[in-house]
N, C-alpha and C positions, 0 to 999 in steps of 0.2 A: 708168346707174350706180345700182348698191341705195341708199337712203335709209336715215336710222336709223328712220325711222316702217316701212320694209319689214322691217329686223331686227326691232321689236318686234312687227309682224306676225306674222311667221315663227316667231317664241318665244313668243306668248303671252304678251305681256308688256306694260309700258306705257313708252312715250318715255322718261320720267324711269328706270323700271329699265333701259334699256339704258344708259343715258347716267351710270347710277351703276355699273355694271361695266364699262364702259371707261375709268370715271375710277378704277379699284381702291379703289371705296367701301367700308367694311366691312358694309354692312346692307342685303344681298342674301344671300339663300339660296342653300346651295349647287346646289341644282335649277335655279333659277332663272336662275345665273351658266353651269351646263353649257349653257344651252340658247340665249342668249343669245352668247353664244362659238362654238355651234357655227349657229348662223344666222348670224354674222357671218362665219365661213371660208364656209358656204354658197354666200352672197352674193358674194361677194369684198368685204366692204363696207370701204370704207376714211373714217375719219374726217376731218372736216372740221379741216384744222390753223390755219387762221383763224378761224371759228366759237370755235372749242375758246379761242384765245389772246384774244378779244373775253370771254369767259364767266369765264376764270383770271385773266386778265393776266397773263400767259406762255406764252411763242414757244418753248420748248425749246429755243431757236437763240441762240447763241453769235456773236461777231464776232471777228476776228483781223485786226488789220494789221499786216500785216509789210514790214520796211524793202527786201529788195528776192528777190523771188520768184526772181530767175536764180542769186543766191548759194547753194550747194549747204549751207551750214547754216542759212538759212532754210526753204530746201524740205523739209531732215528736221526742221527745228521746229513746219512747219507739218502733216507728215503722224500724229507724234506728237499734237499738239491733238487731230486730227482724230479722230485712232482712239481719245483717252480721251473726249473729250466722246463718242464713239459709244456707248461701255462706259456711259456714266453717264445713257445717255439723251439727248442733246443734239446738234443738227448745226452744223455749223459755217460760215459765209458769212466766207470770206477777201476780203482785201483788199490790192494791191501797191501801197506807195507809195513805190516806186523809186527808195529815198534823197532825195524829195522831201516839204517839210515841206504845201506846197499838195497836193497828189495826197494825202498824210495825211490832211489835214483832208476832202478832200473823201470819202475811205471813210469817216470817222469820222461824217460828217454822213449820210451815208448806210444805215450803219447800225443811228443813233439813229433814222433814219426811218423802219426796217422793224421797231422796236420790239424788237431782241434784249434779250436777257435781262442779257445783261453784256456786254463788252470789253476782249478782249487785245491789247496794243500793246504792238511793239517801239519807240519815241521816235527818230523821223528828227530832233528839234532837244532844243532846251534847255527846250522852255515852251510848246505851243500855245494859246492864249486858250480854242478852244473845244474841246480837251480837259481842262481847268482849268474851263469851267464846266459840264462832264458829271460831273466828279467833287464841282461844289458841287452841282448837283443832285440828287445820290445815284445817278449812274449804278454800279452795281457793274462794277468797273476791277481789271484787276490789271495791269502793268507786267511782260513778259518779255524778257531779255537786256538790255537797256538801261531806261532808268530817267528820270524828271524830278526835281531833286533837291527838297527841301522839299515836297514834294505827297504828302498821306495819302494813298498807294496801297500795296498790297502790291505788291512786288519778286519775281522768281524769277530768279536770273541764277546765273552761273559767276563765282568769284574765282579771276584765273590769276594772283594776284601770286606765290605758291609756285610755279607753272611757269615763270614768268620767271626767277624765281630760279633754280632748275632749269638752266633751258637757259643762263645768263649764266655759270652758274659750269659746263658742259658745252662751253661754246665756249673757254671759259678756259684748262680741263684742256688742249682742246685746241692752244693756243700763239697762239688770236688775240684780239689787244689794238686793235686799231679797226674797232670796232662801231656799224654805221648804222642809223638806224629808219627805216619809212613810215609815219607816223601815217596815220590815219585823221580824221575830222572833227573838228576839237577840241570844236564845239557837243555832240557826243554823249557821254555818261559812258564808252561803252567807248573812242572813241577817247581822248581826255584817260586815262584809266585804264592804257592800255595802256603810257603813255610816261612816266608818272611811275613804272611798277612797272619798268620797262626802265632810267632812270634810278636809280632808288635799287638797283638789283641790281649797276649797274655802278660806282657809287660802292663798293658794300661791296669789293670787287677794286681801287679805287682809280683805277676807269678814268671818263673823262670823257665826257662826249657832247655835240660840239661843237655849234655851229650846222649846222657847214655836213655834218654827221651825222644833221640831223633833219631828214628832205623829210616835204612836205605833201602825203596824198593823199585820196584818197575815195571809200576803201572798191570801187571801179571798177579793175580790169585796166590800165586805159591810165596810170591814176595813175601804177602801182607802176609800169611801163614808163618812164613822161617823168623819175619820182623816181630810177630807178635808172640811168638815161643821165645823169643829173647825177652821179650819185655817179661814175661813172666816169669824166667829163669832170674830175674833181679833181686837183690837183697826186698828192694823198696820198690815192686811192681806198682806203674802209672794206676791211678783210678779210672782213666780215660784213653782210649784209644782213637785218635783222629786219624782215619785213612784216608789220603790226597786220591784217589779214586774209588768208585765201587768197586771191580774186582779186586783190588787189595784188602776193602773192607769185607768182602765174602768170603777170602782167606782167613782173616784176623779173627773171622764167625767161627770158621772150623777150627781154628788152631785153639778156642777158648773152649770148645766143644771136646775136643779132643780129652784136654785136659778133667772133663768131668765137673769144669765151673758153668757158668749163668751169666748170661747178658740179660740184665745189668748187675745182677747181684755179687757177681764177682769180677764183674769187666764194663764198665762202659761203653758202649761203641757208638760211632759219627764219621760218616762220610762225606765226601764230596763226591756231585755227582748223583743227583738222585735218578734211580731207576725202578719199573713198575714191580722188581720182584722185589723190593725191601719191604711192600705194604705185605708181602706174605711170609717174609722171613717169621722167626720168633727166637723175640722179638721183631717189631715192626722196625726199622731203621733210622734212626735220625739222621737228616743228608742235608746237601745244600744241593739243590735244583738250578741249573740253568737253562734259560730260554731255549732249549736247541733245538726246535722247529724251527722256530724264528731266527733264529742264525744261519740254518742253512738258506731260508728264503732271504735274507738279508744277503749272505753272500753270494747268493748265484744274482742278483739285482745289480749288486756293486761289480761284478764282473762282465755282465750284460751291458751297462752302462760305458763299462772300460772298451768293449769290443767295438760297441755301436758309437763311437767316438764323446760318448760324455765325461763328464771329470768323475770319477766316484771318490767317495770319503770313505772314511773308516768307521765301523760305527762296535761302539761300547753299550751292549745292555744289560740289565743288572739281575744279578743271582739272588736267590731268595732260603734264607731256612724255611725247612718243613720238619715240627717236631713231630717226634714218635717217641719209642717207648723205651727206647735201648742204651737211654743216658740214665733212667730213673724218670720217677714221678715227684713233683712234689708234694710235700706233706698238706692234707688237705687242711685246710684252715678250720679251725672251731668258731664255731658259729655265733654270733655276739648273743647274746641276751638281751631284752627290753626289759627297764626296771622291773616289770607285772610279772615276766619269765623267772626271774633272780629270785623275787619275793614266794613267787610258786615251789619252784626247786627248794626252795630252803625249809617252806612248809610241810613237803613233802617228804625232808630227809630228815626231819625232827618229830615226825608222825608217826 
């Protein structure tokens, strides 16, 4: 394997001039950069990226923990990251902590080992110790989709309070009045977030949400499964099922299936969290969709901004309903008449 001493061999040059045009030094000639460049495709020489991060103090490498790798809107959050930190120079070392707050810390520790540059986390709890002492450190931290609350970090998430709202007053329209949630983990900001924004949407309609309408899951398929077999073991089973994520809402599919009923005809169902398998479910899904391409490019921007010494902000973008089919249709309207139509029909039913 070529050496930087064979490049500057090869170019007539000295170590320190190859080593200042691969580091895009300005005080190299441009002779001297052509030849330097083309001894290095040559070669095939490929620089030393430890070397290099010993010399800078910088790894160009980025970390990501994400709460759980199998959920299909982490996997597009985490491929998003991946391809802007690529654009901007940066690779990225993922890390699954599988809705577990120990397996968190342990990527977290791990990646403060390998000396990355900064860290994206999505927050499996309320407060890690030692991601609370990364950021008194000065680790550059930015927080995606979920959040620690009180801790100087930037934020990049989705506000679905507008799409709750959305879907509460689309379930309404459509004639149903007892409405069940599956939270998600209360320790975490989106679950608690989900269910306060479900609650005050159903207050503004006047509608309650009882206890025994608000099952406890986590964020996990079997939850939304075990939640939604209670809700129908109830005197007065909800008309509607709102699962605080997709795989909860995939469970609450099979658990209505099981039983031998019909989405919608004996269960309503609405998630958060749209994902590409709800368009093939059957029913199609009704879901609330957030930005999360653009959240991961959003976040790996505002952390890029924090390393390379700019201020970054927080940034809030907005979740959107996408109706389908799984709450009901409504009834399709009758068609007005024109006096000539009214006067026709009448002629015709007395004929």
């Amino acid at each position: 394997m070529a050496s930087i001493k064979d490049v500057a061999a090869a170019a007539g040059v000295s170590v320190a001039t190859v080593s200042r045009v691969l580091n895009e030094h300005p005080s190299v000639s441009a002779d001297a950069r052509t030849r330097v460049l083309a001894a290095v495709a040559d070669l095939g020489y490929r620089p030393n990226a430890v070397a290099r991060s010993l010399r800078t103090d910088q790894t160009h490498t980025l970390g990501l923990v994400i709460s759980d790798v199998m959920n299909p809107y982490f996997t597009e959050l985490a491929r998003s990251v991946e391809e802007e930190a690529r654009a901007l120079g940066y690779s990225v070392i993922i890390g699954n902590a599988d809705e577990r707050p120990d397996l968190q810390d342990h990527h977290v520790r791990n990646l403060l080992d390998r000396r990355i540059d900064g860290l994206l986390v999505s927050p499996t709890d309320g407060g890690s110790p030692l991601m609370l002492d990364a950021v008194r450190a000065g680790t550059p931290m930015v927080f995606v989709d979920r959040w620690i609350p009180a801790v100087d970090v930037p934020v990049v998430r989705a506000d679905g309070r507008a799409a709750v709202r959305d879907l509460v007053a689309h379930l309404y329209g459509l004639g149903h009045r007892r409405l069940a949630i599956i939270a998600g983990p209360a320790a975490t900001t989106t679950g608690s977030e989900r269910v306060e924004a479900f609650r005050a949407a159903l207050a503004e309609y006047g509608l309650p949400l009882p206890d025994a309408y608000t099952g406890q899951g986590d964020f996990q398929a079997e939850s939304g499964r075990r939640v939604t077999e209670g809700f129908l073991d109830l005197p007065e089973p909800p008309e509607v099922v709102f699962a605080a994520d997709n795989l909860m809402a995939l469970g609450a599919l099979d658990a209505v299936r099981a039983r031998g009923l019909r989405v919608p005809d004996d269960l309503a169902l609405a998630a958060f969290d749209d994902i590409p398998w709800f368009v093939h479910t059957d029913p199609p899904v009704t879901a609330i969709a957030q930005p999360t391409g653009e959240l991961g490019r959003a976040a790996v921007r505002a952390l890029v901004d924090r390393i390379e010494g700019r201020t970054p902000t927080s940034v809030t973008l907005p979740a959107r309903l996408v109706v389908r089919r799984s709450c009901g249709e409504p009834p399709t309207p009758t068609p007005s008449l024109s006096p000539v139509q009214r006067s026709t029909s009448v002629q015709r039913s007395t004929s």
